[in-house]
N, C-alpha and C positions, 0 to 999 in steps of 0.2 A: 630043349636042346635039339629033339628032333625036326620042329621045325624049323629051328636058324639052319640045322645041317644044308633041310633040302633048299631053303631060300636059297641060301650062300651058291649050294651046286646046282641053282636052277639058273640062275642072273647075276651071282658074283658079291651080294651082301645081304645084310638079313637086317628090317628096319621094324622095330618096335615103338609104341606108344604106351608110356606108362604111365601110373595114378599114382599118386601120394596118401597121404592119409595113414593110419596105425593099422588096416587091416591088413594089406601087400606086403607088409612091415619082415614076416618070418618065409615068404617066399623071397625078398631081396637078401634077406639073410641068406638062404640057399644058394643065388645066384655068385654070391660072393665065396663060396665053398666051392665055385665052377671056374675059380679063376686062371686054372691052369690047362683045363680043359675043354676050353671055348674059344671060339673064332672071333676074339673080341677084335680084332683089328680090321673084320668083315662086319661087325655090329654098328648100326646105329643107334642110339638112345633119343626117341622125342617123349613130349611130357604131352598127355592127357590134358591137364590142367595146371594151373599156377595162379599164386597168390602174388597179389603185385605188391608186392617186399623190397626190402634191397637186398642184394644178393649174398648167401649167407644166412640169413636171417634162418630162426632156428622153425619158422612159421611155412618157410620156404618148402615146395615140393622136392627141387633139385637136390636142396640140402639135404632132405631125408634121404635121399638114393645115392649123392655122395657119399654120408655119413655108412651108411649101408652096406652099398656094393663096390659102389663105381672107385672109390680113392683104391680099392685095394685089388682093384682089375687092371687087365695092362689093357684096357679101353682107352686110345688115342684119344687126346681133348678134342680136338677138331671134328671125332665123333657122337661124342655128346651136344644134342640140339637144343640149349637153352630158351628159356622164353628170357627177353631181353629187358628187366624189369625195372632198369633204374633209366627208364627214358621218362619227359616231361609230364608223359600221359599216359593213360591206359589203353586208351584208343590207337598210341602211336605203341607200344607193346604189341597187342593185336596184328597190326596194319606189319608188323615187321615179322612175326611170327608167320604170319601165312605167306608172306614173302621168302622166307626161308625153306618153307614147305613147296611154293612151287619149283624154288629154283632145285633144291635137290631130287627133288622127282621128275623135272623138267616135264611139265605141266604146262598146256596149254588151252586156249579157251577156259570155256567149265571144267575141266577134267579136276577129277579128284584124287589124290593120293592112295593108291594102293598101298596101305600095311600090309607087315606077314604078322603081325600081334600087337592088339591094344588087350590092355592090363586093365580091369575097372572095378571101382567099389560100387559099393552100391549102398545111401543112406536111408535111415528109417521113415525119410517122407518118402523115398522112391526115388532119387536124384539119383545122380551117375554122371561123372566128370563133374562141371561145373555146372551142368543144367539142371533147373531145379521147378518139380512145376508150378503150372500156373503165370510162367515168364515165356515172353516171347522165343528168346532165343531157343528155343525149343524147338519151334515152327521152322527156323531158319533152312532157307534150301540155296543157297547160294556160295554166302561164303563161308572158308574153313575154318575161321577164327571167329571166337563173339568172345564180348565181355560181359560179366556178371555181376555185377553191383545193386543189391538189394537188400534191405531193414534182414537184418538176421543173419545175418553171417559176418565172420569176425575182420575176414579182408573182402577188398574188392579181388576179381577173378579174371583170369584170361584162359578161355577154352576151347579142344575142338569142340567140332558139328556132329550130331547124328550124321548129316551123309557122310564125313570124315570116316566115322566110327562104321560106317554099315558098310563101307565099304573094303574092311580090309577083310585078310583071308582067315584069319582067326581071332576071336574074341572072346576072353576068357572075363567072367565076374567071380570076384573072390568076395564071399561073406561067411561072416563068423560070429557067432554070439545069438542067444536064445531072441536077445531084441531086435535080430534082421527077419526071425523067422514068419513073422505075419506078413512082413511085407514083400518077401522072397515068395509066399503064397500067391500074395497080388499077384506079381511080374510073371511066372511060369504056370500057376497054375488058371487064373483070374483072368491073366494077359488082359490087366486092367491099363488102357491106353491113355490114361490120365494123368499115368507118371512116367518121366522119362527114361527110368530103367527098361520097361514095358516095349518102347521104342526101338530098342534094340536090335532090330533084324537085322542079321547081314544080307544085302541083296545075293553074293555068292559064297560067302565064309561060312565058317562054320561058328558056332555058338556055344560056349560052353557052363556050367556054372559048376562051379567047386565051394 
């Protein structure tokens, strides 16, 4: 809360990136117990990642954070930034996503979207968002959006970028359970750069793990 506060009274809304997945699951819980006391009409919701579903689908990232927080917030729809997943392609998902990223940040050239908070898990190979190592889109330095389609994971994916992610002003990883803790060793203690949790610097945020 305290940082939506100062966003909101520093430039006038407070823009967020969040993950899906069952670990964020009892923090969106919380967020939904803030529903009378938040500047939910100053918020915006973008997603980390998404599974290219159709919309609804109970596989869905949105769905979980509807299901969750969002249906029982007085958060305007027009504030929630969907990924747009019942188009022909994944590639046209993506290409529309970062389209919506520049245009509400009004972005130009290179420039990257400044977040005031991306939300992240982090899995027991070391991935975080949709990036996963050993795949390219990891390297990516260009644009905001890749997709993720590879043998082992249950949908194909639409994701931001590390520079997306390093750029915003705070970045919070939530992990839980005995079987994150070696690989949570890797990433803070190891600062093993062969997984893209590891990757994670903010160039001027701050970093946090919980």
């Amino acid at each position: 809360r305290e940082i939506a506060e100062e966003a909101i009274a520093r430039k006038g809304f407070f823009a967020a990136a969040l993950s899906g997945g069952t670990t964020p699951s009892e923090f969106y819980r919380h967020l939904a117990e803030l529903k009378d006391g938040f500047q939910w009409d100053k918020t915006h919701i973008f997603l980390v990642d998404e599974r290219f579903v159709p919309p609804g689908d109970l596989d869905s990232n949105l769905e979980l954070m509807q299901t969750l927080f969002l249906r029982v917030s007085n958060i305007p729809a027009g504030n929630v930034h969907a990924v747009v997943t019942d188009n022909s392609s994944i590639s046209k998902a993506a290409e529309l996503y970062e389209q919506e990223l520049k245009q509400f940040f009004a972005l130009s050239g290179k420039d990257f979207p400044v977040f005031d908070f991306v939300g992240l898990g982090i899995g027991v190979d070391g991935h975080t968002a949709s990036l996963f190592p050993g795949y390219p889109e990891v390297a990516e330095k260009e644009r905001m959006v890749v997709t993720s389609e590879h043998a082992g994971i249950k949908h194909k994916r639409i994701s931001l970028t590390l520079p997306v992610i390093n750029n915003a002003m705070n970045v919070f990883f939530i992990a839980t359970g005995k079987e994150k803790a070696a690989i949570i060793k890797r990433v803070i203690e190891d600062k093993d750069r062969a997984l893209p949790a590891a990757e994670v610097i903010p160039a001027n945020g701050e970093l946090t793990f919980v």
